[in-house]
N, CA and C atoms as a LAMMPS dump frame, in Angstrom:
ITEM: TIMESTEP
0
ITEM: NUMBER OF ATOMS
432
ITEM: BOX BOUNDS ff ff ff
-5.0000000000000000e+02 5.0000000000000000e+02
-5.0000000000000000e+02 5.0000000000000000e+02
-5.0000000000000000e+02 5.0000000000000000e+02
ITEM: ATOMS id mol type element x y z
1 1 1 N -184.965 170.251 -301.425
2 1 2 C -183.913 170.634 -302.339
3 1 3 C -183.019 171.653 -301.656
4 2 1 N -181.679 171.564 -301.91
5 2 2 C -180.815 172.093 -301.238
6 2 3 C -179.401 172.532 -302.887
7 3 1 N -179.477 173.932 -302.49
8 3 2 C -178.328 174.498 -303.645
9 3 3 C -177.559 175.574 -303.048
10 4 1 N -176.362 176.201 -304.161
11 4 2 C -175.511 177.154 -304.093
12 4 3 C -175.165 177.853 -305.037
13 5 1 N -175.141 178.694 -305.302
14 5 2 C -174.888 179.528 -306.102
15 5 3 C -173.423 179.629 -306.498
16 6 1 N -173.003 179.401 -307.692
17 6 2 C -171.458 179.297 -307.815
18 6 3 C -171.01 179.966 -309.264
19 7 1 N -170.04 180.505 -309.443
20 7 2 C -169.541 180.683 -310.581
21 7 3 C -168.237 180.045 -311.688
22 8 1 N -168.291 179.65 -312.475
23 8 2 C -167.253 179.465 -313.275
24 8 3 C -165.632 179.744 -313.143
25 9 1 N -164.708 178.91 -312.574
26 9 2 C -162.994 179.563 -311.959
27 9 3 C -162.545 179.225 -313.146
28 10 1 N -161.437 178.779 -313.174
29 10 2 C -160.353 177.412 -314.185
30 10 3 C -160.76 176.994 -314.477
31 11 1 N -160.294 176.292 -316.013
32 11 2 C -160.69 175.785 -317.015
33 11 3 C -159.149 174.514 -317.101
34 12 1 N -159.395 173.481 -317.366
35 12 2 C -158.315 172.515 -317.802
36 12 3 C -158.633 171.889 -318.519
37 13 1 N -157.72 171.739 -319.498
38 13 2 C -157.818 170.832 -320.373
39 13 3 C -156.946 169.709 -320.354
40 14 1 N -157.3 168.307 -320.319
41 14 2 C -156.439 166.991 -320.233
42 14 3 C -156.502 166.078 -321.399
43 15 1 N -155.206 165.525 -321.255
44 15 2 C -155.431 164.674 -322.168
45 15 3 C -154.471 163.413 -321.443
46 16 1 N -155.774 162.303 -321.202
47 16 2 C -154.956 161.034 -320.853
48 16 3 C -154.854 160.326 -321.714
49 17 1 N -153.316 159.445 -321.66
50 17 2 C -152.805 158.154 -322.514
51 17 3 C -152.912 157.363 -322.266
52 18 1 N -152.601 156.217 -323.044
53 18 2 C -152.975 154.799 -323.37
54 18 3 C -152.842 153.829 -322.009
55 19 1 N -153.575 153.275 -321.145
56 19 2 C -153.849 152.777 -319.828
57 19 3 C -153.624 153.938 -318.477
58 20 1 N -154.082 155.01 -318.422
59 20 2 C -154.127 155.782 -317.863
60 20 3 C -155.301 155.893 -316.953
61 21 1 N -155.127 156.088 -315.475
62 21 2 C -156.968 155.655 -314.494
63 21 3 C -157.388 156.793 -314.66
64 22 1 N -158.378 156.651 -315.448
65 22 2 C -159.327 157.777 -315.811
66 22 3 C -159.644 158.528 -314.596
67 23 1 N -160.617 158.31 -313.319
68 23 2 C -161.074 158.411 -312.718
69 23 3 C -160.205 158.895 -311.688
70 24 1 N -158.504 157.822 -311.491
71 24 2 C -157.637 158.45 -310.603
72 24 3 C -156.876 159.845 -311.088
73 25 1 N -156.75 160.205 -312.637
74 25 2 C -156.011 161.008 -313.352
75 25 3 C -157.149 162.46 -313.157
76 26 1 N -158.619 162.081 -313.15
77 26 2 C -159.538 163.902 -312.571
78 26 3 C -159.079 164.089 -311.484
79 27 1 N -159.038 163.325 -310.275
80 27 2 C -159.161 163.284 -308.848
81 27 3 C -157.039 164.016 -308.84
82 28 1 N -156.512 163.602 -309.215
83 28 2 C -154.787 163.999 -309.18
84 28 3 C -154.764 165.198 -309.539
85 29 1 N -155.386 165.246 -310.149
86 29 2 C -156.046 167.072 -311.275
87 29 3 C -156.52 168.1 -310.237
88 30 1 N -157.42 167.577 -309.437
89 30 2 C -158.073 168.219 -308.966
90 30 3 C -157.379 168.565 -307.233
91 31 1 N -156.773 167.353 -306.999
92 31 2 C -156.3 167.596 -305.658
93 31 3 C -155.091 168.841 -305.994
94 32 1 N -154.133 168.408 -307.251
95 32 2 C -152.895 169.393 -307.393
96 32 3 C -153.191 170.821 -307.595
97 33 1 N -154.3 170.866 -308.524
98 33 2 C -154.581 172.292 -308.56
99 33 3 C -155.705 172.616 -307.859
100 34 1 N -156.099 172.124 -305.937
101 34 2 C -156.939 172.348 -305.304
102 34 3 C -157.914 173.19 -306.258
103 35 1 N -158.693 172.247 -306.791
104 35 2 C -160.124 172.253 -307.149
105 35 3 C -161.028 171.704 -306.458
106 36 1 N -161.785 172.368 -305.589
107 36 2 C -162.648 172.001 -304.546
108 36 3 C -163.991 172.061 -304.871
109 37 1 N -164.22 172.256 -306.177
110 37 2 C -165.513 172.092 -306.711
111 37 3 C -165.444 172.258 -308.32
112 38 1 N -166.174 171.354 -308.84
113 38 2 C -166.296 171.171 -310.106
114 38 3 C -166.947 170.74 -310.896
115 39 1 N -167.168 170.337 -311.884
116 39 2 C -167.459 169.447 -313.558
117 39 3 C -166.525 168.976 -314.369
118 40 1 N -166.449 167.909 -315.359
119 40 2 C -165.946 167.796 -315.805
120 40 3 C -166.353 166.623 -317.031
121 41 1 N -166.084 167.042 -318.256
122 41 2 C -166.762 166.709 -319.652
123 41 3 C -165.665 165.732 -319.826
124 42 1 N -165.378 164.43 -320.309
125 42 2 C -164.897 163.396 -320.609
126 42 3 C -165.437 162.917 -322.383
127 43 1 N -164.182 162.693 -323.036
128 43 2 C -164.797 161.911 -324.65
129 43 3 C -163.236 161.135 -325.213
130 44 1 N -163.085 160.114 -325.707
131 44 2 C -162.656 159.083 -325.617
132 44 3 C -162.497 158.013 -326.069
133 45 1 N -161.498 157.425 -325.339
134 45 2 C -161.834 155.972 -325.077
135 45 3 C -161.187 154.996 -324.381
136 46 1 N -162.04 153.804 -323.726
137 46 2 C -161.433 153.56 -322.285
138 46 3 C -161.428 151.669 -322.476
139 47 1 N -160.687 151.323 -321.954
140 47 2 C -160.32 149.824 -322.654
141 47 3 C -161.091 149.224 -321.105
142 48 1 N -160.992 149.487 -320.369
143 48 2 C -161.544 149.134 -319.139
144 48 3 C -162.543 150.072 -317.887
145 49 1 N -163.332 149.185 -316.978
146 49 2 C -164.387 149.866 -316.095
147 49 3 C -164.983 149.072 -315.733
148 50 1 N -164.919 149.838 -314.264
149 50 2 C -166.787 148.65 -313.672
150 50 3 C -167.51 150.061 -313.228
151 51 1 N -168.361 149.504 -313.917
152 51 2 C -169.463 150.542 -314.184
153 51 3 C -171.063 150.332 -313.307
154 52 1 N -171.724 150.864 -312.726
155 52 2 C -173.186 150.33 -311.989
156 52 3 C -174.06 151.001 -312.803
157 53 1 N -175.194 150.105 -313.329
158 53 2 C -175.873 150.031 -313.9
159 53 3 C -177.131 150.216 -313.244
160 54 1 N -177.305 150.68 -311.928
161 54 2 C -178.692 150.911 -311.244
162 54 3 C -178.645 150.13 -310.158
163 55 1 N -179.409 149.974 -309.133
164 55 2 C -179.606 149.146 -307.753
165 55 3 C -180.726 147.798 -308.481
166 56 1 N -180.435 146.644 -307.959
167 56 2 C -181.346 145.529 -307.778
168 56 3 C -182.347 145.601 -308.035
169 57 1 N -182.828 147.047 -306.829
170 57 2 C -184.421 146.831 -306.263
171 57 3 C -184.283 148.78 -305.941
172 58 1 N -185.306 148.846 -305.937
173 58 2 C -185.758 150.721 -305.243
174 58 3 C -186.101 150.488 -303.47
175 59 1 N -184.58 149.703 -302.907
176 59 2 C -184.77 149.669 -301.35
177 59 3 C -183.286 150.527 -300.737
178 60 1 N -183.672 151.019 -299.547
179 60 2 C -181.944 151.481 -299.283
180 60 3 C -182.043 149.99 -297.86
181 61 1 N -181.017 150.283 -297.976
182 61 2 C -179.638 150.426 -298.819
183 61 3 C -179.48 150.166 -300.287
184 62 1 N -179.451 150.576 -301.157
185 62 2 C -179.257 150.073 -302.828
186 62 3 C -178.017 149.344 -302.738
187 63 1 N -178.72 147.814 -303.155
188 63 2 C -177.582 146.732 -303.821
189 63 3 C -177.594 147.301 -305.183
190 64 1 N -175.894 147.254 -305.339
191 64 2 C -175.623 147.945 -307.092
192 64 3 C -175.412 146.93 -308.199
193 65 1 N -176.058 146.824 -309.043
194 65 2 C -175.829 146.703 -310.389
195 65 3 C -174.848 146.32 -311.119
196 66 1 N -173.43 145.95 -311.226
197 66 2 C -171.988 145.839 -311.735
198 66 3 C -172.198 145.522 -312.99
199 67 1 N -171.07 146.311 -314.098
200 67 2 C -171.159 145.287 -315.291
201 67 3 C -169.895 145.732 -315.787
202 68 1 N -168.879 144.925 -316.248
203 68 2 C -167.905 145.655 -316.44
204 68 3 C -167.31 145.883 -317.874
205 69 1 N -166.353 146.418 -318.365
206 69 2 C -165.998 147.215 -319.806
207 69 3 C -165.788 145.93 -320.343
208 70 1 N -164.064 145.796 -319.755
209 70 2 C -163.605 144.854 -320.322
210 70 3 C -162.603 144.73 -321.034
211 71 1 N -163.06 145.782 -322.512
212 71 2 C -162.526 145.979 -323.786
213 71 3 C -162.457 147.016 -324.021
214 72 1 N -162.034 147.916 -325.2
215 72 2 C -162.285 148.811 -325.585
216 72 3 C -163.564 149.499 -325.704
217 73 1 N -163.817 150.49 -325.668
218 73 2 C -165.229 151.104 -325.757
219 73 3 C -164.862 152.504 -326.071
220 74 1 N -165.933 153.747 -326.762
221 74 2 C -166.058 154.939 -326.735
222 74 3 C -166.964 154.88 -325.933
223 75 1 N -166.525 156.442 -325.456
224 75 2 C -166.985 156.798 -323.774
225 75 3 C -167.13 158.283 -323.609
226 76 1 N -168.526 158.938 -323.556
227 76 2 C -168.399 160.122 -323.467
228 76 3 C -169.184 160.539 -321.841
229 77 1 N -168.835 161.983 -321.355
230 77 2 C -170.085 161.652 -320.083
231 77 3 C -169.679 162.712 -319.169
232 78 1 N -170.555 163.091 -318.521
233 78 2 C -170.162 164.073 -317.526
234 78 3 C -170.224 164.223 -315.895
235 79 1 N -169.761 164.632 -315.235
236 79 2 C -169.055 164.077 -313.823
237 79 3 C -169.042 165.303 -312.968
238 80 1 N -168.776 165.127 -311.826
239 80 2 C -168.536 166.383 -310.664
240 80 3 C -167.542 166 -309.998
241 81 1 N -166.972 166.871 -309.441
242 81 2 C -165.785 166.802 -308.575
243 81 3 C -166.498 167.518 -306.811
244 82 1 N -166.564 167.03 -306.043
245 82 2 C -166.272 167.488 -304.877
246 82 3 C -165.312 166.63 -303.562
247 83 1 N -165.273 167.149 -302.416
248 83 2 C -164.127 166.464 -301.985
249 83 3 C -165.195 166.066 -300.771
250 84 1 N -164.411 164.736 -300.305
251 84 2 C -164.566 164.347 -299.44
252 84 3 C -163.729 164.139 -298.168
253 85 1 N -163.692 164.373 -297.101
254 85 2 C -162.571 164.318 -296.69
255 85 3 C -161.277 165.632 -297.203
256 86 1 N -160.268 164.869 -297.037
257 86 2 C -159.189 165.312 -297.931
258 86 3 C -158.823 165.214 -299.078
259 87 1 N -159.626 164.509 -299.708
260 87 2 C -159.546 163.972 -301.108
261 87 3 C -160.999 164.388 -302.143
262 88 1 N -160.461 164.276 -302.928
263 88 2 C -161.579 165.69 -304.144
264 88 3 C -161.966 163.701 -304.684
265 89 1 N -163.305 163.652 -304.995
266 89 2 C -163.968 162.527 -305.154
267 89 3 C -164.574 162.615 -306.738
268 90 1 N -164.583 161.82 -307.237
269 90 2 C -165.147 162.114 -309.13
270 90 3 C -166.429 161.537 -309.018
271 91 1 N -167.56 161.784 -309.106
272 91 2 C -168.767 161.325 -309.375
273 91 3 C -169.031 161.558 -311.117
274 92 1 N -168.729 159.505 -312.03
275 92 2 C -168.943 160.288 -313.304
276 92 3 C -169.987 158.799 -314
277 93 1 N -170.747 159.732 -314.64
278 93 2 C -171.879 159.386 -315.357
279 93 3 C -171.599 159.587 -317.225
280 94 1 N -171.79 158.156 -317.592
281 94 2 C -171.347 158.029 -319.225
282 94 3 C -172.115 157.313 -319.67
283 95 1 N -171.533 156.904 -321.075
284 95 2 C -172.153 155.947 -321.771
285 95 3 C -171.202 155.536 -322.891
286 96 1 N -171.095 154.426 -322.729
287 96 2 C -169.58 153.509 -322.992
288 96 3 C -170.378 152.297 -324.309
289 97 1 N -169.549 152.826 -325.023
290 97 2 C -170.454 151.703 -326.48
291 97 3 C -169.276 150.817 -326.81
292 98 1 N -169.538 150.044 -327.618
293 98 2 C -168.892 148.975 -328.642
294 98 3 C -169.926 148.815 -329.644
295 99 1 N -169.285 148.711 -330.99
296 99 2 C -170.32 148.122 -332.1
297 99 3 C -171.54 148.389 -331.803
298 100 1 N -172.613 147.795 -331.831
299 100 2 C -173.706 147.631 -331.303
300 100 3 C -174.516 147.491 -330.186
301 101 1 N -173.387 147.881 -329.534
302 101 2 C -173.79 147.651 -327.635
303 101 3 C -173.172 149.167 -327.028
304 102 1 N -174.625 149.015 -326.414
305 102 2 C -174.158 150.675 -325.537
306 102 3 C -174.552 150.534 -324.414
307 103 1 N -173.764 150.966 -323.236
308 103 2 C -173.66 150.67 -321.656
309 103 3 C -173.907 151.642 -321.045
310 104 1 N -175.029 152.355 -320.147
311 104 2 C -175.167 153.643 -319.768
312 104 3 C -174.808 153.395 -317.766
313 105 1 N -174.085 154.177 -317.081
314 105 2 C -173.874 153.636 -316.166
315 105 3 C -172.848 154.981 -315.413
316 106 1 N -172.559 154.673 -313.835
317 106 2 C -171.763 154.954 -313.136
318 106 3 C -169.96 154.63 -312.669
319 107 1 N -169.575 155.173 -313.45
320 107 2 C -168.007 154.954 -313.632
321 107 3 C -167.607 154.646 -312.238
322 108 1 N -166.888 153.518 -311.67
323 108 2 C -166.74 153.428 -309.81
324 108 3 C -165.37 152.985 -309.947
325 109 1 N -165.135 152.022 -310.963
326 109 2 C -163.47 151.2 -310.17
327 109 3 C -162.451 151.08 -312.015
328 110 1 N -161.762 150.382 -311.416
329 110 2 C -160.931 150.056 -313.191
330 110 3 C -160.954 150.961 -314.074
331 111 1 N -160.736 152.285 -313.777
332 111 2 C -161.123 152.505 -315.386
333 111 3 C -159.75 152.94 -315.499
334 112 1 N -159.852 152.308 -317.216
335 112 2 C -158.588 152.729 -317.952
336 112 3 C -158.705 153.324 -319.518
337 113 1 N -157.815 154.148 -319.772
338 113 2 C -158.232 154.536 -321.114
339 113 3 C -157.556 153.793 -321.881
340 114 1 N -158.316 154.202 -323.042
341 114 2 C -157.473 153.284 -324.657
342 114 3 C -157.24 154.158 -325.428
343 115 1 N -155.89 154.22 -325.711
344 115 2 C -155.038 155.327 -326.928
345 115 3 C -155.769 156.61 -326.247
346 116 1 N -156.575 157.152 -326.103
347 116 2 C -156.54 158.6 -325.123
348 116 3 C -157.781 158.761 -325.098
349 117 1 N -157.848 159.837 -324.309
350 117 2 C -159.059 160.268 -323.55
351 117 3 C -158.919 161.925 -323.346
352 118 1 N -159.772 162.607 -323.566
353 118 2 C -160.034 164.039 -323.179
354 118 3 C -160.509 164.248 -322.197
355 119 1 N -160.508 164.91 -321.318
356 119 2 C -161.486 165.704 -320.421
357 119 3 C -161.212 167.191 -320.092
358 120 1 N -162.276 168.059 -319.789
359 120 2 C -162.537 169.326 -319.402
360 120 3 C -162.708 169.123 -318.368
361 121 1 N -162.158 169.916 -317.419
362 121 2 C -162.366 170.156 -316.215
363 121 3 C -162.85 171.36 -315.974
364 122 1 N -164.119 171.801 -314.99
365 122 2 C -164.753 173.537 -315.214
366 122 3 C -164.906 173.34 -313.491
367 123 1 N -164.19 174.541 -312.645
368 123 2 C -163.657 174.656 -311.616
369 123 3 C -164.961 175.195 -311.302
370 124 1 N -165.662 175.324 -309.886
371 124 2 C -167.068 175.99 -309.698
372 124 3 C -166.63 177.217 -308.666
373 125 1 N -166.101 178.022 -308.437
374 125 2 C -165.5 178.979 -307.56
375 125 3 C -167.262 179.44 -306.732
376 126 1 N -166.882 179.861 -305.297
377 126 2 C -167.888 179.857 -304.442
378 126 3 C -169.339 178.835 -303.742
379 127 1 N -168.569 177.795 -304.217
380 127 2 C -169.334 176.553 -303.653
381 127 3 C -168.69 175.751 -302.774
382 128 1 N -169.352 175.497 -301.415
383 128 2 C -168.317 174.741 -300.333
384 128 3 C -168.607 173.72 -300.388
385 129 1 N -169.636 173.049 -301.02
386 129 2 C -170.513 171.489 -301.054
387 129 3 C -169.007 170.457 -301.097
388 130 1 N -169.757 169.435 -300.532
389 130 2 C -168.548 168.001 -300.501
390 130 3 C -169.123 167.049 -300.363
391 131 1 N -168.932 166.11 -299.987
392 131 2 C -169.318 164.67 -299.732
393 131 3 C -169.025 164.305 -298.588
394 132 1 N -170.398 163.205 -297.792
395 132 2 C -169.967 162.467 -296.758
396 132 3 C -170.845 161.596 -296.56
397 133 1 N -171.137 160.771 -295.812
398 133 2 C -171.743 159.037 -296.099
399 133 3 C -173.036 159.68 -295.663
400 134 1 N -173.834 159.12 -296.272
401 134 2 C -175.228 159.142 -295.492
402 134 3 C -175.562 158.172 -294.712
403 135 1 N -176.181 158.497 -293.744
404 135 2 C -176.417 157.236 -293.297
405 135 3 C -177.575 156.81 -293.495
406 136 1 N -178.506 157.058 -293.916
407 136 2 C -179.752 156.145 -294.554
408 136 3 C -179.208 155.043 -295.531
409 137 1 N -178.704 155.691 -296.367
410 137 2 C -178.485 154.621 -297.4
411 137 3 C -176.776 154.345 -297.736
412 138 1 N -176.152 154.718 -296.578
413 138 2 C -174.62 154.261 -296.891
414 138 3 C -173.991 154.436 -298.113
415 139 1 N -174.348 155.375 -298.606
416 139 2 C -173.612 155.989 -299.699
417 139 3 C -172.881 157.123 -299.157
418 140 1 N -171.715 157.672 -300.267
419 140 2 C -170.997 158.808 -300.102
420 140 3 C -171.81 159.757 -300.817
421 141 1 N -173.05 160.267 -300.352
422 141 2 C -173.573 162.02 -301.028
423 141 3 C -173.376 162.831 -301.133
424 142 1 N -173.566 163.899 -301.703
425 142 2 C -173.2 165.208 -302.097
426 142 3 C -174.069 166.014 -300.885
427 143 1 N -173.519 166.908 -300.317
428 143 2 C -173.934 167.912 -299.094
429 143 3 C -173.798 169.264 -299.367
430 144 1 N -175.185 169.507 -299.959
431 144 2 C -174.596 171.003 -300.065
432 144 3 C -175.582 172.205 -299.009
């Protein structure tokens, strides 16, 4: 286990509209007001997403899971911001319902909101952590 000790900076509050990329609209947030470390609380609702639902199998490389929105859905869930590269990266974790169907999963591509979406953004001041591929399992991880 590997940590940092960080405190609480900026606070934002957003509000995205009706087909708005969820996922590209934290990351625009975060690059403009260089937020280089973060959280961020999401509640909603998002008409589209491809979402991963877990790996195949418990082997690395992990083959992922896909399942996608589609439609409308409520969507609540919480996420991190660190950067990779030059670019501040959204790692976000939800759970996206319709009627009687609820989708628990990893927010990755498409996402769009429906009629709006909230999110909090909570800035982590004194944390240098970021992202970069691992190479065991070819993912983009968190390095702190």
């Amino acid at each position: 286990m590997r940590y940092q000790i960080g405190r609480p900076g900026r606070m934002v509050v957003a509000r995205l509209e009706d087909k708005d990329d969820v996922l590209g609209s934290i990351a625009e947030i975060a690059k403009k007001e260089n937020i280089r470390a973060g959280v961020v609380h999401i509640v909603g609702g998002m008409r589209e997403g491809g979402i991963v639902v877990g790996p195949e199998q418990d082997v690395f490389p992990p083959v992922p899971v896909w399942r996608k929105l589609g439609e409308s859905h409520e969507v609540t869930g919480f996420g991190t911001i660190f950067w990779q590269g030059d670019e501040p990266k959204v790692h976000f974790h939800g759970a996206f319902g319709k009627k009687d169907m609820v989708k628990v999963g990893c927010l990755r591509e498409n996402s769009e909101t429906f009629l709006v979406l909230e999110a909090v953004i909570i800035e982590i001041e004194g944390v240098d952590a970021k992202r970069e591929v691992d190479p065991v399992s070819g993912m983009v991880l968190l390095k702190v």
